[in-house]
PDB file of N, CA, C and O in Angstrom, chain B, residues numbered from 101:
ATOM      1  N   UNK B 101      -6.674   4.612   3.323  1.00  0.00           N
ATOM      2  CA  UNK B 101      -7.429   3.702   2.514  1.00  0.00           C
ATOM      3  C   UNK B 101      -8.160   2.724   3.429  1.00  0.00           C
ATOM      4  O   UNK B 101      -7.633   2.227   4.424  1.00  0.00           O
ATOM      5  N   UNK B 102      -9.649   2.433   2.951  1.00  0.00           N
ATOM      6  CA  UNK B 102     -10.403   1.968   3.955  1.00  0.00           C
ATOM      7  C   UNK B 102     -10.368   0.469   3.463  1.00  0.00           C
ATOM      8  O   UNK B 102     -10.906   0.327   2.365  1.00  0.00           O
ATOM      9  N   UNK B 103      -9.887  -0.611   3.993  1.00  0.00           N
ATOM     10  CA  UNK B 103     -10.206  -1.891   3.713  1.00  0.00           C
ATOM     11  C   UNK B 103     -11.866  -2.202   3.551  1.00  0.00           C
ATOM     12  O   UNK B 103     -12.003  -3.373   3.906  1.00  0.00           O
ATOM     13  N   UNK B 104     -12.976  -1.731   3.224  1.00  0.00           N
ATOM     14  CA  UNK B 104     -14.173  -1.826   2.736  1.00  0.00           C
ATOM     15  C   UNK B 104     -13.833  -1.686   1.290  1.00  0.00           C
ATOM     16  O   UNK B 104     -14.299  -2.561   0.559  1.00  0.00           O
ATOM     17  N   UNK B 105     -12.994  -0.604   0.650  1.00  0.00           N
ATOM     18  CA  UNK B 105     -12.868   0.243  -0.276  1.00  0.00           C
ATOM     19  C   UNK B 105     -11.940  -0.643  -1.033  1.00  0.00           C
ATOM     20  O   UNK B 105     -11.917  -0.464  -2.250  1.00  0.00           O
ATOM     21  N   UNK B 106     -11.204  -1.528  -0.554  1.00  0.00           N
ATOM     22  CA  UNK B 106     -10.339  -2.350  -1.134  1.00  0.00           C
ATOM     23  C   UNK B 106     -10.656  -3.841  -1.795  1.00  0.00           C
ATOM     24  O   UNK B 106     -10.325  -4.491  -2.787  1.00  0.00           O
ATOM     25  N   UNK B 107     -11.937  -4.042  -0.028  1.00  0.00           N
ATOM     26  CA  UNK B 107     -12.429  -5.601  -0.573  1.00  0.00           C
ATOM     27  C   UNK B 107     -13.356  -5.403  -2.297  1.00  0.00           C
ATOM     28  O   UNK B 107     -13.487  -6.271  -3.160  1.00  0.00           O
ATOM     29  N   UNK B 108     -13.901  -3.850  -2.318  1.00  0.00           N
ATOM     30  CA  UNK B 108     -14.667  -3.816  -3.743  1.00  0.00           C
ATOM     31  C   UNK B 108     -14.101  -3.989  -5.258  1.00  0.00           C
ATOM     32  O   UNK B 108     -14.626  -4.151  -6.360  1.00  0.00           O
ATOM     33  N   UNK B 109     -12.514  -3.853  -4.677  1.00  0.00           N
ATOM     34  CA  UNK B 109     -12.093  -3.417  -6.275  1.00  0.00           C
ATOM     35  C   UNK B 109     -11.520  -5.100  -6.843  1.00  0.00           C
ATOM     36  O   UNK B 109     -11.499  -6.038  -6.046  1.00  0.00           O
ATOM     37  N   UNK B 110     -11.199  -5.223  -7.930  1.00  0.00           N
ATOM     38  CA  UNK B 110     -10.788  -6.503  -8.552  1.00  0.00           C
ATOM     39  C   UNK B 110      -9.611  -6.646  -8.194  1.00  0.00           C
ATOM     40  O   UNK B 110      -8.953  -5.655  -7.877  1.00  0.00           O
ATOM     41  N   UNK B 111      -8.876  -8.383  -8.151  1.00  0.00           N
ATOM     42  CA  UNK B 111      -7.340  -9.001  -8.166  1.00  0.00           C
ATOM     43  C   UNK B 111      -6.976  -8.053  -8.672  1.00  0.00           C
ATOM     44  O   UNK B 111      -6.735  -7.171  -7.848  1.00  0.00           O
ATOM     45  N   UNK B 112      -6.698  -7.605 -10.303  1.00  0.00           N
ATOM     46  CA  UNK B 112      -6.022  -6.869 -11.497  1.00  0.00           C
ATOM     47  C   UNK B 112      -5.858  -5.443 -10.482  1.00  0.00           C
ATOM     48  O   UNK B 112      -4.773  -4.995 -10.110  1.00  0.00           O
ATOM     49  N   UNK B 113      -6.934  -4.982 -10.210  1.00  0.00           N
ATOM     50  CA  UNK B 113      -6.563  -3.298  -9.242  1.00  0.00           C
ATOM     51  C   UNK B 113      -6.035  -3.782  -7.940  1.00  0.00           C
ATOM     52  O   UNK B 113      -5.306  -2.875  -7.536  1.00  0.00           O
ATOM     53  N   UNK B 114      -6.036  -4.422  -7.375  1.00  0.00           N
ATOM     54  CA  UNK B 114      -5.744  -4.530  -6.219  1.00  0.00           C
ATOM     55  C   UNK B 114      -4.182  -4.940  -6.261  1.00  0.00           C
ATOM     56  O   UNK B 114      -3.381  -4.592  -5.393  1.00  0.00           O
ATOM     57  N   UNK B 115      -3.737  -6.013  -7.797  1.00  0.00           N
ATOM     58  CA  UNK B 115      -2.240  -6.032  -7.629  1.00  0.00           C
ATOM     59  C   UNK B 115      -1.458  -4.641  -8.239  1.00  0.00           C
ATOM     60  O   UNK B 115      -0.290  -4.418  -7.922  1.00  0.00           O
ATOM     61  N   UNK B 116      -2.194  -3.756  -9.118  1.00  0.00           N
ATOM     62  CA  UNK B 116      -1.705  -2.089  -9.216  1.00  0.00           C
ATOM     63  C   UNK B 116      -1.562  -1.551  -8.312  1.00  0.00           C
ATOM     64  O   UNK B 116      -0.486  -0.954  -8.273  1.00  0.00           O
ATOM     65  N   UNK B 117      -2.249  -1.438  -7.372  1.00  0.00           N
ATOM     66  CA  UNK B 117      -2.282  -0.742  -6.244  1.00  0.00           C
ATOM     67  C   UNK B 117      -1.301  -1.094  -4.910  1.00  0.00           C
ATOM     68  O   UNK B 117      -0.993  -0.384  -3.953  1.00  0.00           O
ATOM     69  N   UNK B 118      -0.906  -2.608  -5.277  1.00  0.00           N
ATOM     70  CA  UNK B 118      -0.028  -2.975  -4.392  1.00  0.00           C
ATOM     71  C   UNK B 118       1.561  -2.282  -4.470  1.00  0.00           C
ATOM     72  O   UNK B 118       2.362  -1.744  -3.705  1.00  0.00           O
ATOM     73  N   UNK B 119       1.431  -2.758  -6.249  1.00  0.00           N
ATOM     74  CA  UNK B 119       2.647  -1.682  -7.087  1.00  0.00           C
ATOM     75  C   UNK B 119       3.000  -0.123  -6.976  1.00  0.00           C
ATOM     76  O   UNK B 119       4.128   0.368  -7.002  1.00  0.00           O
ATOM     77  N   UNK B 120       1.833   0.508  -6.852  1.00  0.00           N
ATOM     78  CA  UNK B 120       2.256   1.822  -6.846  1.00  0.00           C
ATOM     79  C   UNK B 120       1.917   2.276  -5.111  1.00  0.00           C
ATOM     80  O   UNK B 120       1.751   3.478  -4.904  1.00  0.00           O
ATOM     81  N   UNK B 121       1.841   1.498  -4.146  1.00  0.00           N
ATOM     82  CA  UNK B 121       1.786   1.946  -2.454  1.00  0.00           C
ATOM     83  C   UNK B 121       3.416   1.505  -2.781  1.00  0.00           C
ATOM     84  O   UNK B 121       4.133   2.490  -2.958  1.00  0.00           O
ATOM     85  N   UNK B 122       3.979   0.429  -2.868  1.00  0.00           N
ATOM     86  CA  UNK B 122       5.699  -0.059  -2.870  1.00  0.00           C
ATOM     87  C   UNK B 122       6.445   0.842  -3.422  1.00  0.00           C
ATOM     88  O   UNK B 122       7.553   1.096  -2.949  1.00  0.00           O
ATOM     89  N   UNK B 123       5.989   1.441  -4.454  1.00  0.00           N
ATOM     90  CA  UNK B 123       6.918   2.766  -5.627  1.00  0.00           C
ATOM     91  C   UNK B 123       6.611   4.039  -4.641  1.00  0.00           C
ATOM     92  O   UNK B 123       7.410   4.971  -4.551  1.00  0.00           O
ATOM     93  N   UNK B 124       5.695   4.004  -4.097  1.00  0.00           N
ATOM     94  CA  UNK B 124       5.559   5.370  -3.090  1.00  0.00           C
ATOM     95  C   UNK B 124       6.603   5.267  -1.890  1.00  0.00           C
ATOM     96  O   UNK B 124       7.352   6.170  -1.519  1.00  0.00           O
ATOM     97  N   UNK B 125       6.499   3.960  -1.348  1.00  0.00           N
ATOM     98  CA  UNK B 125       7.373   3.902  -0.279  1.00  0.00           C
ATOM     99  C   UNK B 125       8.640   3.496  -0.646  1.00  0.00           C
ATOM    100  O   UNK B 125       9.205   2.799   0.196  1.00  0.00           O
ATOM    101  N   UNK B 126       9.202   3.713  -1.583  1.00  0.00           N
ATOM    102  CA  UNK B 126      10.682   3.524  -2.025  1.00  0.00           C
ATOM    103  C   UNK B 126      10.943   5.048  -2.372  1.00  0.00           C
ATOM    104  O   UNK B 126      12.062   5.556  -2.440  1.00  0.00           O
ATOM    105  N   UNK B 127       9.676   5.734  -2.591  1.00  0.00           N
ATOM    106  CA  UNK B 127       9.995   7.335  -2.686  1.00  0.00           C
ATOM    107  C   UNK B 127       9.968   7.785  -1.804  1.00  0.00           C
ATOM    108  O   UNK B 127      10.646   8.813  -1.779  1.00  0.00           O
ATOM    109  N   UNK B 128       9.277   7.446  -0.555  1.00  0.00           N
ATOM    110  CA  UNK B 128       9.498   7.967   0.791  1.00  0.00           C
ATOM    111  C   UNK B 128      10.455   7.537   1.701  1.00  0.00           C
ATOM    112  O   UNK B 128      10.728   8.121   2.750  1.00  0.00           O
ATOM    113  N   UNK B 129      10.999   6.439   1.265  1.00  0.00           N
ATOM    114  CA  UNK B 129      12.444   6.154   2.149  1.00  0.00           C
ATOM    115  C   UNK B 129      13.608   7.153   1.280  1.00  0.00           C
ATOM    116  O   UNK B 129      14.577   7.641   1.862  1.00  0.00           O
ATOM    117  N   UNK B 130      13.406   7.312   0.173  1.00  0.00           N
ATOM    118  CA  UNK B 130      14.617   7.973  -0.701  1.00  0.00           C
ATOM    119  C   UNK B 130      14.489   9.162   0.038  1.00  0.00           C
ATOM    120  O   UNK B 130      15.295   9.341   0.951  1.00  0.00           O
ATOM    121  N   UNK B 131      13.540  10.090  -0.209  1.00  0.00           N
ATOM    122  CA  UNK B 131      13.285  11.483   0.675  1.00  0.00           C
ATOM    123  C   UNK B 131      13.698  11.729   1.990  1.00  0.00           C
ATOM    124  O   UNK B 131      14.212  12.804   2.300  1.00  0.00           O
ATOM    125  N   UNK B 132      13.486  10.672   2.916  1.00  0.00           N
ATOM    126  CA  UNK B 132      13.864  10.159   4.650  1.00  0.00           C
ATOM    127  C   UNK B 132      15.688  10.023   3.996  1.00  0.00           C
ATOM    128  O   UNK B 132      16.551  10.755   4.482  1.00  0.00           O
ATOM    129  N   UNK B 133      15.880   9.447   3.367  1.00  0.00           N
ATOM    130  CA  UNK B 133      17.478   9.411   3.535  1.00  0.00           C
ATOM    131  C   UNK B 133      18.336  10.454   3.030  1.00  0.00           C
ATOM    132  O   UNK B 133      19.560  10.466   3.154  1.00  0.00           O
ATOM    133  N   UNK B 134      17.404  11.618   2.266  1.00  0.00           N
ATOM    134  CA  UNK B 134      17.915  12.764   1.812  1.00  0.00           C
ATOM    135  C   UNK B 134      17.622  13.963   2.720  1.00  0.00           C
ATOM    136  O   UNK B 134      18.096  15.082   2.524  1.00  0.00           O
ATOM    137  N   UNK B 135      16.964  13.705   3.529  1.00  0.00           N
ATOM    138  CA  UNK B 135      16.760  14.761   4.503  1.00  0.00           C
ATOM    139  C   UNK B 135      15.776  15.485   3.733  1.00  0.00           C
ATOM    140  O   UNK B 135      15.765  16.626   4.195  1.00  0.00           O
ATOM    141  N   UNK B 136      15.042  15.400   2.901  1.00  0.00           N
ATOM    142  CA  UNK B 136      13.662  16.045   2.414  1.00  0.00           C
ATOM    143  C   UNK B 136      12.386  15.737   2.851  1.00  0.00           C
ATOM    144  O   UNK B 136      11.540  16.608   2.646  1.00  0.00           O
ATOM    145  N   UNK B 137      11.913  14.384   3.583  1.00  0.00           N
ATOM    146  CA  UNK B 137      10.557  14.288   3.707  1.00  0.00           C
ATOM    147  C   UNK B 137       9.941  15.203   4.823  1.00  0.00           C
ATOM    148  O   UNK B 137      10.314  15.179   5.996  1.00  0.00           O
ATOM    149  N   UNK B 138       8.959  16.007   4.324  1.00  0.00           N
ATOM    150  CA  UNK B 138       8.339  16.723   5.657  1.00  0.00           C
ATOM    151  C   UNK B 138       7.709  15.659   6.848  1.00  0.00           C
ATOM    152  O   UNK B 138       7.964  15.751   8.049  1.00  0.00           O
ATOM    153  N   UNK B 139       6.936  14.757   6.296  1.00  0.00           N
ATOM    154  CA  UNK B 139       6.195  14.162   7.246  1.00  0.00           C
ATOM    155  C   UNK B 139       6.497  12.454   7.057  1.00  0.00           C
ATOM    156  O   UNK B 139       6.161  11.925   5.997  1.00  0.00           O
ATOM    157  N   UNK B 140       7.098  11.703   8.060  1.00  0.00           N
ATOM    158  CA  UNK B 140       7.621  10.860   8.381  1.00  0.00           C
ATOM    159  C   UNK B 140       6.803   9.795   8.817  1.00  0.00           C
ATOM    160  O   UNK B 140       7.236   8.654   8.983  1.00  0.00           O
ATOM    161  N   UNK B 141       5.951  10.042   8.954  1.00  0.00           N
ATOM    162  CA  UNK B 141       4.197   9.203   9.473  1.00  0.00           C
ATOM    163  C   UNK B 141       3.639   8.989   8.314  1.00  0.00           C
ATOM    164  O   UNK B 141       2.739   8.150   8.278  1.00  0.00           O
ATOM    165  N   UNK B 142       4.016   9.665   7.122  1.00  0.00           N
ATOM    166  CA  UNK B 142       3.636   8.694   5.734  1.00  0.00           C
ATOM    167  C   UNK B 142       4.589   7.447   5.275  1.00  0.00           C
ATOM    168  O   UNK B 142       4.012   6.708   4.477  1.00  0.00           O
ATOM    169  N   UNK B 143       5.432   7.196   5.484  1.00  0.00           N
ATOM    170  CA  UNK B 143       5.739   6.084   5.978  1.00  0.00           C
ATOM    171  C   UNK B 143       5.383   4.667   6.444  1.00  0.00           C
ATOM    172  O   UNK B 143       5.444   3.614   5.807  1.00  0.00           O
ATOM    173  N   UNK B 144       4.904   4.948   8.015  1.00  0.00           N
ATOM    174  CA  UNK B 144       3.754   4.088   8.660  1.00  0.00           C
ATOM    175  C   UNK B 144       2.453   3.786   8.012  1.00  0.00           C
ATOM    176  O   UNK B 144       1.771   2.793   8.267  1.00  0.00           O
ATOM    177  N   UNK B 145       2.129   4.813   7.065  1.00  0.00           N
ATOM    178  CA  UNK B 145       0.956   4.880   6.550  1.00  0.00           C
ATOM    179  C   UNK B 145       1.089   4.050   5.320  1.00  0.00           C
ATOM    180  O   UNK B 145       0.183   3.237   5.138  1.00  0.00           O
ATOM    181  N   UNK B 146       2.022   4.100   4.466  1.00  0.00           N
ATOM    182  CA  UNK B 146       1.912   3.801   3.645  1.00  0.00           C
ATOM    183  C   UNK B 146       2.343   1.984   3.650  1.00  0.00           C
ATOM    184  O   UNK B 146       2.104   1.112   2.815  1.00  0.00           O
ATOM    185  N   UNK B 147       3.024   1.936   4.905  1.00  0.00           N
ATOM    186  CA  UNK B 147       3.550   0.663   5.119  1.00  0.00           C
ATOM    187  C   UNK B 147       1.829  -0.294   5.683  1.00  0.00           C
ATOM    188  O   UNK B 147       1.646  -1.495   5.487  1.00  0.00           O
ATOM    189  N   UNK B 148       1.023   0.455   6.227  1.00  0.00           N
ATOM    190  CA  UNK B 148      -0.088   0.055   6.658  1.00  0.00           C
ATOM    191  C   UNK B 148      -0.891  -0.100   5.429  1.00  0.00           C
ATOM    192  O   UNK B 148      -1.846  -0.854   5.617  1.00  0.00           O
ATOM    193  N   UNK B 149      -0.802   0.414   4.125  1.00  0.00           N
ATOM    194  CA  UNK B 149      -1.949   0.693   3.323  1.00  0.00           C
ATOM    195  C   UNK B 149      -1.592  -0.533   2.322  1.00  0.00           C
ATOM    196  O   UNK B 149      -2.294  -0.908   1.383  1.00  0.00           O
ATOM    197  N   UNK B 150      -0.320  -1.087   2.737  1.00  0.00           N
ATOM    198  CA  UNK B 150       0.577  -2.254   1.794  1.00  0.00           C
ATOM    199  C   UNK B 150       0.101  -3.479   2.942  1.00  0.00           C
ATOM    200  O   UNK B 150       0.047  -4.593   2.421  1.00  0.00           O
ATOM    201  N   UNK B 151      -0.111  -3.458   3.833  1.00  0.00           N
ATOM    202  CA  UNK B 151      -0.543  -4.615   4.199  1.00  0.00           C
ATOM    203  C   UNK B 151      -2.134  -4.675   3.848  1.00  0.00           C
ATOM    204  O   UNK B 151      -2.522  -5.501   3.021  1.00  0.00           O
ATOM    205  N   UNK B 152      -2.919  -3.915   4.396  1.00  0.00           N
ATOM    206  CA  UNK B 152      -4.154  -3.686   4.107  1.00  0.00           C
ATOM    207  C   UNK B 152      -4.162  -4.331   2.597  1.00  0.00           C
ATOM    208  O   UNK B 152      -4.696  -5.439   2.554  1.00  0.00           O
ATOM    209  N   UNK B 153      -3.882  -4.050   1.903  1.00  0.00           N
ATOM    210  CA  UNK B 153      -3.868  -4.486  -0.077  1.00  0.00           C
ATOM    211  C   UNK B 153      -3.640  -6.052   0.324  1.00  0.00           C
ATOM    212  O   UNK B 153      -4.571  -6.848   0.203  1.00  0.00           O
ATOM    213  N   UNK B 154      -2.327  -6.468   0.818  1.00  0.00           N
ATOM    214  CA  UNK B 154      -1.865  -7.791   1.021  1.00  0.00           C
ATOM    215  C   UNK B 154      -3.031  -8.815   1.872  1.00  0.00           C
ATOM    216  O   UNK B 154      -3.345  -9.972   1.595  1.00  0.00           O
ATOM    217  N   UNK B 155      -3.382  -8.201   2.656  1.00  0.00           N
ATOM    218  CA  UNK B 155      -4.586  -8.891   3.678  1.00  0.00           C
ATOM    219  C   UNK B 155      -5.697  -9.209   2.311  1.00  0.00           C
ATOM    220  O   UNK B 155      -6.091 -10.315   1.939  1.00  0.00           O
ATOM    221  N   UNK B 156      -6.013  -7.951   1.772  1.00  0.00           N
ATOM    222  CA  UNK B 156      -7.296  -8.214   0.719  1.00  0.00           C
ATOM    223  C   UNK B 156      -6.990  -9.133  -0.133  1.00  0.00           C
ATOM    224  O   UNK B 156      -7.983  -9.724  -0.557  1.00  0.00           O
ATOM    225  N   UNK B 157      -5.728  -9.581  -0.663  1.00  0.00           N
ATOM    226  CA  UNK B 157      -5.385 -10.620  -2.070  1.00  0.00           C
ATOM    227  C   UNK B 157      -5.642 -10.988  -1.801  1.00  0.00           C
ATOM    228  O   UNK B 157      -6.647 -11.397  -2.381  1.00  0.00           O
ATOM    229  N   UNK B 158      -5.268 -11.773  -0.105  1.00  0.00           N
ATOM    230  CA  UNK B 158      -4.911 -13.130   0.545  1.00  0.00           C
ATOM    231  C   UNK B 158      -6.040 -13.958   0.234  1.00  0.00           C
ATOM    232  O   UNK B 158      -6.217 -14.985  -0.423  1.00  0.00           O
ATOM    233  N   UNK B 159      -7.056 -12.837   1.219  1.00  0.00           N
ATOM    234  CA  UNK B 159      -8.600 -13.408   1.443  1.00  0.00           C
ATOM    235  C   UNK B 159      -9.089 -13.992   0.027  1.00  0.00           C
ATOM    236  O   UNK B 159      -9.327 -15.174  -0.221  1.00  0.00           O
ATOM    237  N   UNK B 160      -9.177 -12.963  -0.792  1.00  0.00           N
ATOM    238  CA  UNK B 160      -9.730 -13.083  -2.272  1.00  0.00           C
ATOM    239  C   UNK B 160      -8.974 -14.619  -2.738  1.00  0.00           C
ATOM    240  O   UNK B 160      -9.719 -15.489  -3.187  1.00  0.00           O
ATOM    241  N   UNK B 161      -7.582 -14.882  -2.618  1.00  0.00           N
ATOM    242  CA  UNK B 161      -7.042 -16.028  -3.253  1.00  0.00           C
ATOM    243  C   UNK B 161      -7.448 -17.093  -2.565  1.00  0.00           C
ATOM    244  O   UNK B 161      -7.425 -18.164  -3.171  1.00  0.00           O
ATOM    245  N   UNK B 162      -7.914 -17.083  -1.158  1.00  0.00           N
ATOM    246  CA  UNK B 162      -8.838 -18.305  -0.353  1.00  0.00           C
ATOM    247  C   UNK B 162      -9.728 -18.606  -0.546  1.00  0.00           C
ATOM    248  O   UNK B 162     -10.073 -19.725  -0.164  1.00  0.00           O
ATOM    249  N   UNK B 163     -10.914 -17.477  -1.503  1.00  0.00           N
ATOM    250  CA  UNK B 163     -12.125 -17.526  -1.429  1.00  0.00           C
ATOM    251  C   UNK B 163     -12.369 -18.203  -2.737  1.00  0.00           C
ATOM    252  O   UNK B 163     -13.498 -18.686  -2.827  1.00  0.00           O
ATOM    253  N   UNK B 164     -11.466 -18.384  -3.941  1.00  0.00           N
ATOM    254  CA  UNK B 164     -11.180 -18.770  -4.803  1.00  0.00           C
ATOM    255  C   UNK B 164     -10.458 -20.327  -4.953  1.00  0.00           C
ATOM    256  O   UNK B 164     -10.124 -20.749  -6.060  1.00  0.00           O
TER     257      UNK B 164
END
């Protein structure tokens, strides 16, 4: 997810989106502790795509 792509969308999508990157990565730690996840770098990714969201509120709640 491209932080360009993030600064466009509204507060309301941007706090969904915060919600369902956190519900992904509570599904990807469950998988990592079951010995099912193939790829372990979604993870990092997804932990990156949750700050990226968090960086965009921030700004938006300053600019406001």
């Amino acid at each position: 997810m491209k932080a360009t792509e993030l600064r466009s969308m509204t507060t309301e999508e941007l706090n969904a989106k915060l919600k369902e990157l956190k519900t992904e990565l509570f599904n990807l730690r469950f998988q990592l502790a079951t010995n099912q996840l193939d790829n372990p770098h979604k993870i990092t990714d997804t932990k990156r795509d949750i700050a990226r969201v968090m960086t965009v509120l921030r700004s938006k709640n300053d600019e406001q």
